[in-house]
DSSP file (Angstrom, degrees, kcal/mol; ACC not computed):
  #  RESIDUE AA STRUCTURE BP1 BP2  ACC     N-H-->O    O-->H-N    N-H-->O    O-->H-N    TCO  KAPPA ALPHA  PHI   PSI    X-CA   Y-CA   Z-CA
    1    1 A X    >>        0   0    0      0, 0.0     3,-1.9     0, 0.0     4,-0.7   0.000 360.0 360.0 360.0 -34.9    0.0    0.0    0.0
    2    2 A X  H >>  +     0   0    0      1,-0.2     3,-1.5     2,-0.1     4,-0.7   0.954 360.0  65.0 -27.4 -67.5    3.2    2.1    0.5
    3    3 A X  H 3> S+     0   0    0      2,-0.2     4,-1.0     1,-0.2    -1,-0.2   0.535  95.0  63.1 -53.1 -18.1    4.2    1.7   -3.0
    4    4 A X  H <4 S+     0   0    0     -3,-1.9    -1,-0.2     2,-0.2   111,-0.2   0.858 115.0  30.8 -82.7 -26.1    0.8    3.8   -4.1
    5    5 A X  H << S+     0   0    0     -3,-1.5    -2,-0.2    -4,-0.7    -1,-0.2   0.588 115.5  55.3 -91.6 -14.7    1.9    6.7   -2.5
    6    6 A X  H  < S+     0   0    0     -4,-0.7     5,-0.3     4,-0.0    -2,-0.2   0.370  88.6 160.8 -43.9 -27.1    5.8    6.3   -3.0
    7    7 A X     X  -     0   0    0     -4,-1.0     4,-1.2    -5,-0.2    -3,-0.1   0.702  64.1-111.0 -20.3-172.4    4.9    6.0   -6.8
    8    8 A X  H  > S+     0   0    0      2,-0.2     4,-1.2     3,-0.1     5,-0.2   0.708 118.9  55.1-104.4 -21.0    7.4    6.5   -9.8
    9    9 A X  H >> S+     0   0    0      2,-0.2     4,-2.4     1,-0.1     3,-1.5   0.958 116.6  41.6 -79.2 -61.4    4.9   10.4  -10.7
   10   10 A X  H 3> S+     0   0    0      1,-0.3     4,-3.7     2,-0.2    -2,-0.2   0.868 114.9  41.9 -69.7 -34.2    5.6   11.3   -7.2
   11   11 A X  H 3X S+     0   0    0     -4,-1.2     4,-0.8    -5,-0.3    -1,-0.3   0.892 112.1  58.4 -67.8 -23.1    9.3   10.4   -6.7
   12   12 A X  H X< S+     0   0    0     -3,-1.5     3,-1.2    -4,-1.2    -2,-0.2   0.980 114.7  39.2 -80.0 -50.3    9.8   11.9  -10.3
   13   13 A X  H >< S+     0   0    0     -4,-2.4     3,-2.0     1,-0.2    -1,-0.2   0.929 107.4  60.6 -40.5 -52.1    8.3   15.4   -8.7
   14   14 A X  H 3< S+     0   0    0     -4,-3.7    -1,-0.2    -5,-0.3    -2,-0.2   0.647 111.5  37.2 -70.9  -1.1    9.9   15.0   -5.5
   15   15 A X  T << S+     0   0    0     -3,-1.2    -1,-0.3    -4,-0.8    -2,-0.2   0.146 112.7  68.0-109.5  19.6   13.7   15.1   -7.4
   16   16 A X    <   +     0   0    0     -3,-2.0     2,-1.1    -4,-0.2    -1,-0.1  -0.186  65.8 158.9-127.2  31.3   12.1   17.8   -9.8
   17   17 A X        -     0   0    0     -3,-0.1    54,-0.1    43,-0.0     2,-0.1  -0.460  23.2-156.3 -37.5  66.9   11.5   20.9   -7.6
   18   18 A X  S    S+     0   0    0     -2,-1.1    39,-0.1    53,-0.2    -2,-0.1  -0.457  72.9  24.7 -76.8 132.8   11.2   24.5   -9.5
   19   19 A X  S    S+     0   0    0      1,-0.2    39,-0.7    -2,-0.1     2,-0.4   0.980  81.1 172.7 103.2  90.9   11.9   28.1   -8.1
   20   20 A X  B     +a   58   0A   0     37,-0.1     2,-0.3    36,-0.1    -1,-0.2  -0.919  41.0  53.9-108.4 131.7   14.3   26.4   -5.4
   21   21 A X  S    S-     0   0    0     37,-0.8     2,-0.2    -2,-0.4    36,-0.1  -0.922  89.2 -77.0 142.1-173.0   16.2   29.3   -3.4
   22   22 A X        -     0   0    0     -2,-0.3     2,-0.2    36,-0.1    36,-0.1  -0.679  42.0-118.8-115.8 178.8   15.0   32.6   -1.2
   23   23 A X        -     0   0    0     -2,-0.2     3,-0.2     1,-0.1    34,-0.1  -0.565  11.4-133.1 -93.1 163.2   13.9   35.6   -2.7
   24   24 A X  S    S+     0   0    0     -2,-0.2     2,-0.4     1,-0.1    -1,-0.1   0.909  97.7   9.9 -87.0 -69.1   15.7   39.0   -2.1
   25   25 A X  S    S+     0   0    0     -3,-0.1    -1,-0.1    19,-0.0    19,-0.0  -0.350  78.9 171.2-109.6  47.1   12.8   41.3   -1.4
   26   26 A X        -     0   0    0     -2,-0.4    20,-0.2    -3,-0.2     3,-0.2  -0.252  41.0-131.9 -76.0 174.5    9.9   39.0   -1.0
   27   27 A X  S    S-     0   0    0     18,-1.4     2,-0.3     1,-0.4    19,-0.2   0.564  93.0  -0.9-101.1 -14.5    6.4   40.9    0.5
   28   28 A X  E     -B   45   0B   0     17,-0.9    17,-1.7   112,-0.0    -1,-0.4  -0.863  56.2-160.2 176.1 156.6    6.5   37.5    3.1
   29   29 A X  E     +B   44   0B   0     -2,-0.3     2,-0.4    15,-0.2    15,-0.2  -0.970  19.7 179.0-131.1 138.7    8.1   34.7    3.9
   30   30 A X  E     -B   43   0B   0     13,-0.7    13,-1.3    -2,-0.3     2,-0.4  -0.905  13.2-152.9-129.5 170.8    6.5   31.8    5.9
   31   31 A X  E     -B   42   0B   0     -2,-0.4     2,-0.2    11,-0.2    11,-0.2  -0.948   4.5-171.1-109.9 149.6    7.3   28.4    7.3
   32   32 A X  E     -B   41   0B   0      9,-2.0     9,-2.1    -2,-0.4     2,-0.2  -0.910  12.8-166.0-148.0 144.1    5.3   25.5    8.1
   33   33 A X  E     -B   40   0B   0      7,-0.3     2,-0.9    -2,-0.2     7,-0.2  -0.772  21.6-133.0 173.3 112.3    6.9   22.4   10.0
   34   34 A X     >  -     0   0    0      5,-1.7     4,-2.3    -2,-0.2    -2,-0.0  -0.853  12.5-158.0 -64.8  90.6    5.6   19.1   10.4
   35   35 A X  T  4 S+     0   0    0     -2,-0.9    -1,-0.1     2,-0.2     0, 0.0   0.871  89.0  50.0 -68.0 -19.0    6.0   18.1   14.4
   36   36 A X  T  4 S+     0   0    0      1,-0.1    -1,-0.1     3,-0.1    85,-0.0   0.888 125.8  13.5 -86.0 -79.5    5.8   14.5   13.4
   37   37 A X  T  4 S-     0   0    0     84,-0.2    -2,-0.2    85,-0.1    -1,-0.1   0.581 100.1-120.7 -65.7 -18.4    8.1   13.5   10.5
   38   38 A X     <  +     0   0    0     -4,-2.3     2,-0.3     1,-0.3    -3,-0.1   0.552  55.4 158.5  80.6  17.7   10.1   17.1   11.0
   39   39 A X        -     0   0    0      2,-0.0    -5,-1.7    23,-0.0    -1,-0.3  -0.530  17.8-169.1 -62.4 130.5    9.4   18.4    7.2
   40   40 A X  E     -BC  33  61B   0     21,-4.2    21,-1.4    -2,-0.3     2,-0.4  -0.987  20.8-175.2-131.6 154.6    9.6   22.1    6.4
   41   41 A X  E     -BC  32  60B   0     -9,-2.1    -9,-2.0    -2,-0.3     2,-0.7  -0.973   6.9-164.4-140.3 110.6    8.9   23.9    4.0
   42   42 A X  E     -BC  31  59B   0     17,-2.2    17,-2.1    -2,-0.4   -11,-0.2  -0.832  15.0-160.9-111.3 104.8    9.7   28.0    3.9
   43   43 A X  E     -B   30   0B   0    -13,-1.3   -13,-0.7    -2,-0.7     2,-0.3  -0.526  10.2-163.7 -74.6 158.3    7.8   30.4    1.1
   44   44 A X  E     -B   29   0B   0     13,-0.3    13,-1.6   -15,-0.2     2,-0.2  -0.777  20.0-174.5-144.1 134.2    8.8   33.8   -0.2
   45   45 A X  E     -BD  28  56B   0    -17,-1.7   -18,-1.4    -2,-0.3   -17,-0.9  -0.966  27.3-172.2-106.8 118.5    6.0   35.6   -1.9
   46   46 A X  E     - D   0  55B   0      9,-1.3     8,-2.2    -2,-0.2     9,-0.9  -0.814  20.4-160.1-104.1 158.0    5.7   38.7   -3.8
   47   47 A X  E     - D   0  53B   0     -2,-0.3     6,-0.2     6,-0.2     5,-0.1  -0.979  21.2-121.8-133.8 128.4    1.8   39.2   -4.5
   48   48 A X        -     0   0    0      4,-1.2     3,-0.3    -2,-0.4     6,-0.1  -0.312  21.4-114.5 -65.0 155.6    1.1   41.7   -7.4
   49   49 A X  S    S+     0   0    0      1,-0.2    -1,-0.1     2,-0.1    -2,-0.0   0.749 122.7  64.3 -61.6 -37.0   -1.1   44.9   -6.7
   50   50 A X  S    S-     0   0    0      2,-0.2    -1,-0.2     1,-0.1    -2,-0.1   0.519 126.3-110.4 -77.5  10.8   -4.0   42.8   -9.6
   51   51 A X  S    S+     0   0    0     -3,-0.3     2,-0.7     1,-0.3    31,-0.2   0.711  82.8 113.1  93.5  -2.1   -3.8   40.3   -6.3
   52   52 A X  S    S-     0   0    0     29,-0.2    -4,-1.2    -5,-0.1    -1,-0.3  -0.882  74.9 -82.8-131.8 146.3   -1.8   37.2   -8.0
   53   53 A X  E     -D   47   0B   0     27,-2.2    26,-0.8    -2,-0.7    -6,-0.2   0.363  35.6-177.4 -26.3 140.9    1.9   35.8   -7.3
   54   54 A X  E     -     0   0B   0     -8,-2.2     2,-0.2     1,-0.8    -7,-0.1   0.640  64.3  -5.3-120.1 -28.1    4.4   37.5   -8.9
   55   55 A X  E     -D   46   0B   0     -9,-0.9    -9,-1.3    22,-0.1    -1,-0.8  -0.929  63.5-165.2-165.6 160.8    7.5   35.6   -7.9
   56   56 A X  E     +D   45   0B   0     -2,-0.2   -11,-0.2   -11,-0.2     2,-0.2  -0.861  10.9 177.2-150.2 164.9    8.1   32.8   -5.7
   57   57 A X        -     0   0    0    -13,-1.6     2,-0.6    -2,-0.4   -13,-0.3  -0.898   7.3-177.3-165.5 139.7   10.7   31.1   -4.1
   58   58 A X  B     -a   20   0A   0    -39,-0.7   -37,-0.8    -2,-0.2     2,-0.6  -0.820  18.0-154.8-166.2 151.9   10.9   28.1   -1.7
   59   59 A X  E     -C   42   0B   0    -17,-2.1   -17,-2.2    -2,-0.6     2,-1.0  -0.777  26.0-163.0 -99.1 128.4   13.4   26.1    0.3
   60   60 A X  E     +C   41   0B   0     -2,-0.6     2,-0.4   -19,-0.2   -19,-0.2  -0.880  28.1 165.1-129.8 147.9   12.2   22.4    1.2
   61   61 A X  E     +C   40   0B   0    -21,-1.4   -21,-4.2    -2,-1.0     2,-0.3  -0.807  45.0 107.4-147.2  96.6   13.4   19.9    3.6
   62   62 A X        -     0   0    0     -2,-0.4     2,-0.2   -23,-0.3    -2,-0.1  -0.932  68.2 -85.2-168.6 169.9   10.6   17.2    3.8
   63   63 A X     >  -     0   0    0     -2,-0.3     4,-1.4     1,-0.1     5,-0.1  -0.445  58.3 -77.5 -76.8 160.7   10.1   13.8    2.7
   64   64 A X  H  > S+     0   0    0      2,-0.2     4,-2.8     3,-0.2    -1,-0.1   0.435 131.6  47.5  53.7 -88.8    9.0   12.8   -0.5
   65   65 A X  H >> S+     0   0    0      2,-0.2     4,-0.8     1,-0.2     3,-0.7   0.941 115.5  48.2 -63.7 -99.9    5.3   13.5    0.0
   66   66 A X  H 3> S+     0   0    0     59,-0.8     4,-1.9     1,-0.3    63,-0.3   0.549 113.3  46.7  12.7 -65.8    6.4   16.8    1.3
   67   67 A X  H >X S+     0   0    0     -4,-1.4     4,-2.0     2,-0.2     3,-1.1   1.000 107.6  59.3 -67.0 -76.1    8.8   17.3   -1.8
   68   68 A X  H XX S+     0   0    0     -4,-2.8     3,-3.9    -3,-0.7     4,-1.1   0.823 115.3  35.2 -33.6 -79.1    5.8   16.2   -4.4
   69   69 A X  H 3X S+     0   0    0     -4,-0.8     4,-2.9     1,-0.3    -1,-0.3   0.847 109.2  56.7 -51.2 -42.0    3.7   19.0   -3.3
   70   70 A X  H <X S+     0   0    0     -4,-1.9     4,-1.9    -3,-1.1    -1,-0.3   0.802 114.7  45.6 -73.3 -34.8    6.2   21.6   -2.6
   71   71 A X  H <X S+     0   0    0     -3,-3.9     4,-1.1    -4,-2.0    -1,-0.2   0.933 110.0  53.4 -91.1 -47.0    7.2   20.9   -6.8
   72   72 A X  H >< S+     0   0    0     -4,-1.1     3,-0.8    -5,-0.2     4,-0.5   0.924 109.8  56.6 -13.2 -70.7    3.4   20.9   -7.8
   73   73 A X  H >X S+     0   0    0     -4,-2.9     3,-2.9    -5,-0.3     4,-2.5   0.984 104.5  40.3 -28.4-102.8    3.7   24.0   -6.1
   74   74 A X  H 3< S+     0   0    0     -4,-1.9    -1,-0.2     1,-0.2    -2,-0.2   0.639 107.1  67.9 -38.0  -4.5    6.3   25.9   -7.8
   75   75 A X  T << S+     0   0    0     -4,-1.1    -1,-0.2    -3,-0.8    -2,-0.2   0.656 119.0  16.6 -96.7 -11.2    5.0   24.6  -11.1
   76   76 A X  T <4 S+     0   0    0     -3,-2.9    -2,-0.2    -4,-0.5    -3,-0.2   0.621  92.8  92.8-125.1 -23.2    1.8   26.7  -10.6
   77   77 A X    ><  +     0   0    0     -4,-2.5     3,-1.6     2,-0.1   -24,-0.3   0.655  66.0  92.3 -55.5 -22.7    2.0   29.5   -8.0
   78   78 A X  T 3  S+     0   0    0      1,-0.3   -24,-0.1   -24,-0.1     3,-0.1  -0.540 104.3   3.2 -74.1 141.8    3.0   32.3  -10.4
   79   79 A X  T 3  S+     0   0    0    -26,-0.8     2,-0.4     1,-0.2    -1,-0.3   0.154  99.2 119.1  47.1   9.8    0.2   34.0  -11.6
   80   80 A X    <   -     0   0    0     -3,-1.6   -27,-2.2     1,-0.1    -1,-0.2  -0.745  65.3 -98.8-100.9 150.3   -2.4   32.1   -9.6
   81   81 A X     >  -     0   0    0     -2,-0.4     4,-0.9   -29,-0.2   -29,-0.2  -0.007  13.7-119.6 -31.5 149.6   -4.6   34.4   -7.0
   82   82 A X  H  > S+     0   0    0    -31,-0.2     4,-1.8     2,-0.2     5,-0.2   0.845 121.6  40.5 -60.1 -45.0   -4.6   35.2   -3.5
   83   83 A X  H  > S+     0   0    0      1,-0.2     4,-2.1     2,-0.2     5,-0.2   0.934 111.6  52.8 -78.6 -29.4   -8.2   33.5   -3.6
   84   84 A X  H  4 S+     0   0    0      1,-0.3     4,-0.3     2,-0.2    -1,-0.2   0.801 106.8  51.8 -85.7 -15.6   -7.5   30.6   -5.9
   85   85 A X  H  X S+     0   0    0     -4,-0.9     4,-1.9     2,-0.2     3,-0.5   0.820 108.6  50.8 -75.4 -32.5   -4.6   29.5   -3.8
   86   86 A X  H  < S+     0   0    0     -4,-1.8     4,-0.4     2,-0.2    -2,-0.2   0.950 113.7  49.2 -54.0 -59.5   -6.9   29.5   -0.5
   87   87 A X  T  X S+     0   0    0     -4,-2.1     4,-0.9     2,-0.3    -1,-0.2   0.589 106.1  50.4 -45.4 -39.8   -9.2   27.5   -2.6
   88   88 A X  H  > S+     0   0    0     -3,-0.5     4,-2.2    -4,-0.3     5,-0.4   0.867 112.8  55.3 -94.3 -38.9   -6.5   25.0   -3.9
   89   89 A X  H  < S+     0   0    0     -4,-1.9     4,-0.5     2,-0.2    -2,-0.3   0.658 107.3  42.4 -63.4 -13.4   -5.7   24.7    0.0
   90   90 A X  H  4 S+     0   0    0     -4,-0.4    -1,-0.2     2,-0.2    -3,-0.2   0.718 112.4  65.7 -91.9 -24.7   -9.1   23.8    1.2
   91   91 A X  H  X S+     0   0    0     -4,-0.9     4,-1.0     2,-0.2    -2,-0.2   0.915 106.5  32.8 -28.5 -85.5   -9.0   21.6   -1.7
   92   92 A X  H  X S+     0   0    0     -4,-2.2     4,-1.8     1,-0.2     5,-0.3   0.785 111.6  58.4 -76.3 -28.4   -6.7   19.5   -0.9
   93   93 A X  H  > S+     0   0    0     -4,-0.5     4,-0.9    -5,-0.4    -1,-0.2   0.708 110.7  45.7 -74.4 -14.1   -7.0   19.3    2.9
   94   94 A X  H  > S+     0   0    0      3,-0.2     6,-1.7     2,-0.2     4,-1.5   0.679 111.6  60.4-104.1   0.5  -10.8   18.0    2.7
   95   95 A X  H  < S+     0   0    0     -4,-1.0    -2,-0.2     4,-0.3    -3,-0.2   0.872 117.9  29.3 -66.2 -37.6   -9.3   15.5   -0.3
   96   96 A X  H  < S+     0   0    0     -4,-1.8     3,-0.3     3,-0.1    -2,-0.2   0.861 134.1  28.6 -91.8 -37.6   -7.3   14.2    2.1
   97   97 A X  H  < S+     0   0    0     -4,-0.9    -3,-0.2    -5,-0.3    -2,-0.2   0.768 132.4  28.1 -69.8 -38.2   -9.1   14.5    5.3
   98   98 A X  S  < S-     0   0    0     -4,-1.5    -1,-0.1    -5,-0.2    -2,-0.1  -0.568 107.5-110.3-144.7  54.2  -12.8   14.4    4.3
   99   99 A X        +     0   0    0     -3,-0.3    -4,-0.3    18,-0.2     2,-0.3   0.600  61.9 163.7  11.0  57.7  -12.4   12.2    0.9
  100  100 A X        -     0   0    0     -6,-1.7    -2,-0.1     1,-0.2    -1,-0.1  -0.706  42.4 -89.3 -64.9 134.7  -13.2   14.9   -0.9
  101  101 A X        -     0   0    0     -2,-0.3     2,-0.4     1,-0.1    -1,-0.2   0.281  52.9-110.8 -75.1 162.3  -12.3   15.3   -5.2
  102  102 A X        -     0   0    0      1,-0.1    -1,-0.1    -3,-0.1     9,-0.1  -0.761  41.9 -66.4-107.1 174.2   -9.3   16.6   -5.8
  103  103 A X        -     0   0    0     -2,-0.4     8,-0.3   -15,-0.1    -1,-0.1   0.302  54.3-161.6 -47.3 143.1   -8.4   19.8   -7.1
  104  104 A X    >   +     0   0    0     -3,-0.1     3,-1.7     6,-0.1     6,-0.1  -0.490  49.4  33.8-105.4-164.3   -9.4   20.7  -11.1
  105  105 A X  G >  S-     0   0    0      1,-0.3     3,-1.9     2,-0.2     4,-0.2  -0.168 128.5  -8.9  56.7-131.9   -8.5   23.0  -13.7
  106  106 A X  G 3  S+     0   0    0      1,-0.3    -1,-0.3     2,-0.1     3,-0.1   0.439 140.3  53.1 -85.6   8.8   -4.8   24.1  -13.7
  107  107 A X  G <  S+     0   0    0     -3,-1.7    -1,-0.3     1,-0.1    -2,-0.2  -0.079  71.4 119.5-131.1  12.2   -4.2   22.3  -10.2
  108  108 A X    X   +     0   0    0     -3,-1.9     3,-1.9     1,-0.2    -2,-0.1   0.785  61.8  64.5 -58.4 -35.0   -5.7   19.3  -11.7
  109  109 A X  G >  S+     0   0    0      1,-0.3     3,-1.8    -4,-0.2    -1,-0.2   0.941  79.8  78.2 -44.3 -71.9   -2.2   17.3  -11.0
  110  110 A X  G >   +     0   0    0      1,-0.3     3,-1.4    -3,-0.2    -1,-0.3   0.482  67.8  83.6   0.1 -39.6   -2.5   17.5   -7.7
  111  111 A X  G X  S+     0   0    0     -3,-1.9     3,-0.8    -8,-0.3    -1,-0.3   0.496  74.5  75.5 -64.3 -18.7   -4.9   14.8   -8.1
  112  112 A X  G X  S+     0   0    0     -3,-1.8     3,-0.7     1,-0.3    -1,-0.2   0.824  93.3  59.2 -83.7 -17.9   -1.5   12.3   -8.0
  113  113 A X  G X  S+     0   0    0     -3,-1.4     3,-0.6    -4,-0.2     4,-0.5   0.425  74.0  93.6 -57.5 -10.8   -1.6   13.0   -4.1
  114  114 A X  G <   +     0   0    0     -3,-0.8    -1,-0.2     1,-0.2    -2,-0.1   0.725  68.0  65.8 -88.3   0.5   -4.8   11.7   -3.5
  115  115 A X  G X  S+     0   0    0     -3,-0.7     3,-1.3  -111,-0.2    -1,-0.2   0.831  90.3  84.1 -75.9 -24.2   -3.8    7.7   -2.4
  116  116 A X  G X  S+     0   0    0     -3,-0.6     2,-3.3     1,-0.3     3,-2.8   0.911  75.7  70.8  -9.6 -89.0   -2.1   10.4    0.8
  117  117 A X  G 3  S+     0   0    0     -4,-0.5    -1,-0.3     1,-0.4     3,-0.2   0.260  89.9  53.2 -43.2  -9.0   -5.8   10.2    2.3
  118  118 A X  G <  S+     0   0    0     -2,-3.3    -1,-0.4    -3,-1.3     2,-0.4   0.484 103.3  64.0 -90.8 -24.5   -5.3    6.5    3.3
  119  119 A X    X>  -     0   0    0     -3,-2.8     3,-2.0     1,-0.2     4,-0.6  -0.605  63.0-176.9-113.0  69.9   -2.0    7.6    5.3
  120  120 A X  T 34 S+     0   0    0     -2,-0.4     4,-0.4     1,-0.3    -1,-0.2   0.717  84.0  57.5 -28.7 -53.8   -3.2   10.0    8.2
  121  121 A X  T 3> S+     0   0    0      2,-0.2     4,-0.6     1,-0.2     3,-0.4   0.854 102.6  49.7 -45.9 -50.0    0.5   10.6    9.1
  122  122 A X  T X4 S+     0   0    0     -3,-2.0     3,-3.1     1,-0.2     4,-0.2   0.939  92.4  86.5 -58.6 -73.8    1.8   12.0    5.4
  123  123 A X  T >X S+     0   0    0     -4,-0.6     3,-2.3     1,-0.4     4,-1.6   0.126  86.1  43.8 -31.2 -56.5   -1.2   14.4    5.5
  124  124 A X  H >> S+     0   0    0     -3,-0.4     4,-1.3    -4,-0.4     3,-0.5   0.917 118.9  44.7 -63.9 -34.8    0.5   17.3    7.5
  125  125 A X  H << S+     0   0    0     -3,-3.1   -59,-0.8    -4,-0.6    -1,-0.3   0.392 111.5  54.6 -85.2  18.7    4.0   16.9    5.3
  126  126 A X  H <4 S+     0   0    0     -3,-2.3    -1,-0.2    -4,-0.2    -2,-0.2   0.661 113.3  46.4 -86.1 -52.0    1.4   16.6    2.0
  127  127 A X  H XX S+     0   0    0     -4,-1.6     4,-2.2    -3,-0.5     3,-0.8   0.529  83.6  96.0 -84.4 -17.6    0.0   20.2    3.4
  128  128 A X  H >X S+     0   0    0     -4,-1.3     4,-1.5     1,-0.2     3,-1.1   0.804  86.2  44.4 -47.5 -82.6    3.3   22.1    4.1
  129  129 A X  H 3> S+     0   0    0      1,-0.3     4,-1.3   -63,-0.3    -1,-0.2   0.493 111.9  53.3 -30.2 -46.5    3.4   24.0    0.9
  130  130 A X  H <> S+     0   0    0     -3,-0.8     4,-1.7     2,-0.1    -1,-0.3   0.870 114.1  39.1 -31.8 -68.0   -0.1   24.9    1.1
  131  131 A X  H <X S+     0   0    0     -4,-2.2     4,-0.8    -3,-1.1    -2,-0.2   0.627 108.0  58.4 -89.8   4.5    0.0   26.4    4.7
  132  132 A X  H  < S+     0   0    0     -4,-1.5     5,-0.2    -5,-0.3    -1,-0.2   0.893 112.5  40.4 -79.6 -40.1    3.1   28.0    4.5
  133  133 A X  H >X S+     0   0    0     -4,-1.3     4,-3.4     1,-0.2     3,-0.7   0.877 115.4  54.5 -86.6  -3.2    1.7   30.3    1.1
  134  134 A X  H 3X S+     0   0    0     -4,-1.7     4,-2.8     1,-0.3     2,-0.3   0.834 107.5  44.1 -70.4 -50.1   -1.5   30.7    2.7
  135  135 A X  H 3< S+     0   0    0     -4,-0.8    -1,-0.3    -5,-0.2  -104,-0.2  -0.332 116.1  48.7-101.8  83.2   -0.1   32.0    5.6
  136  136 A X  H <> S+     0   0    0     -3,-0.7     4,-1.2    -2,-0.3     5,-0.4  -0.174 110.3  57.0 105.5 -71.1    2.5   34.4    3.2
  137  137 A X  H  X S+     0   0    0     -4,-3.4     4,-1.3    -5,-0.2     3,-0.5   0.844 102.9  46.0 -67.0 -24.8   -0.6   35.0    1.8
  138  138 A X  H  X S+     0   0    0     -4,-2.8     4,-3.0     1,-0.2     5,-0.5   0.979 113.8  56.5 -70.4 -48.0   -2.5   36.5    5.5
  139  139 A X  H  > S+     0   0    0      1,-0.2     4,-0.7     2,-0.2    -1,-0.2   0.579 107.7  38.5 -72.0   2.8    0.6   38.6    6.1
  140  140 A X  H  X S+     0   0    0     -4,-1.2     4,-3.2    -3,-0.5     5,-0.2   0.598 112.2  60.5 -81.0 -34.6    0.7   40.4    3.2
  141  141 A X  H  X S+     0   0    0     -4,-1.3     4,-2.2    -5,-0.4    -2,-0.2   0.967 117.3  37.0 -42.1 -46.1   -3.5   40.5    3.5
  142  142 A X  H  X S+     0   0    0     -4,-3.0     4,-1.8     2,-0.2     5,-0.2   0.907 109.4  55.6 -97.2 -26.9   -2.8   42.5    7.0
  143  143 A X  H  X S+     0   0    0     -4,-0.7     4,-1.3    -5,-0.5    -2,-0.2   0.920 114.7  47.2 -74.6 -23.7    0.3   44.6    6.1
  144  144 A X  H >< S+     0   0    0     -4,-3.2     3,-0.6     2,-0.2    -2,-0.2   0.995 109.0  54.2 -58.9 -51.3   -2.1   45.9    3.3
  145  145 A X  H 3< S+     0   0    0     -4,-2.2    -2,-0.2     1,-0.3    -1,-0.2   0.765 109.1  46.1   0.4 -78.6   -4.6   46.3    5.4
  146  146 A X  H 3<        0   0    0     -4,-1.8    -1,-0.3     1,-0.2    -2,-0.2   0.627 360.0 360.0 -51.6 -51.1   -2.7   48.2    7.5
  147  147 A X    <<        0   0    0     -4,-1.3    -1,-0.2    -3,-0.6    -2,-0.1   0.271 360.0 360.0 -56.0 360.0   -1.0   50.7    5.3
């Protein structure tokens, strides 16, 4: 049952990472941390004035799972929304938690994650990538705010 989630699309992702690094001047940078397996995963986002990614960057140190999403990631966050990434995050946490479909449209890939829902333990290193730009995305939400 391992082997469905270890697969040969997800190991190929997790040695294929894009926009690997930090950013210089990002508008926030967040981490999110797995207390069980000890993955993390650190965004830098700059978020355009029209509301969508402008640049990315992220450093990962997670397993696998971890890795798969975190490359997903970087293959699609440029140009996507503040809303449609909250969206692709709610997505995928009731796919895996509340058997729920898995993400469509340009996030349709995503979909190679879904044998995850059978392994409660992967979930949080599945999600790292997710809650790190989501919260990226609230602190630039309140230092606009704010300004």
């Amino acid at each position: 049952m391992l082997d469905d989630i270890y697969n040969r699309r997800i190991l190929e992702l997790a040695a294929d990472i894009p926009r690997l690094g930090r950013l210089e001047h990002p508008d926030a940078s967040a981490t999110a941390h797995s207390r069980l397996c000890g993955s993390t995963v650190t965004v830098d986002l700059v978020l355009g004035e029209d509301g969508r990614v402008a640049d990315f960057a992220q450093e990962v140190r997670a397993c696998a799972l971890g890795q798969a999403s975190s490359s997903l990631m970087g293959r699609h966050v440029v140009g996507a929304s503040a809303e449609e990434l909250r969206g692709v995050r709610e997505t995928m946490r009731a796919m895996l938690k509340e058997n729920g479909p898995a993400p469509d449209g340009a996030w349709a890939d995503l979909a190679v994650l879904e044998p995850v829902r059978e392994f409660k333990a992967r979930h949080a290193s599945t999600l790292l990538t997710f809650d790190a730009v989501v919260d990226a995305l609230d602190q630039i939400a309140a230092k606009r705010q704010a300004a």
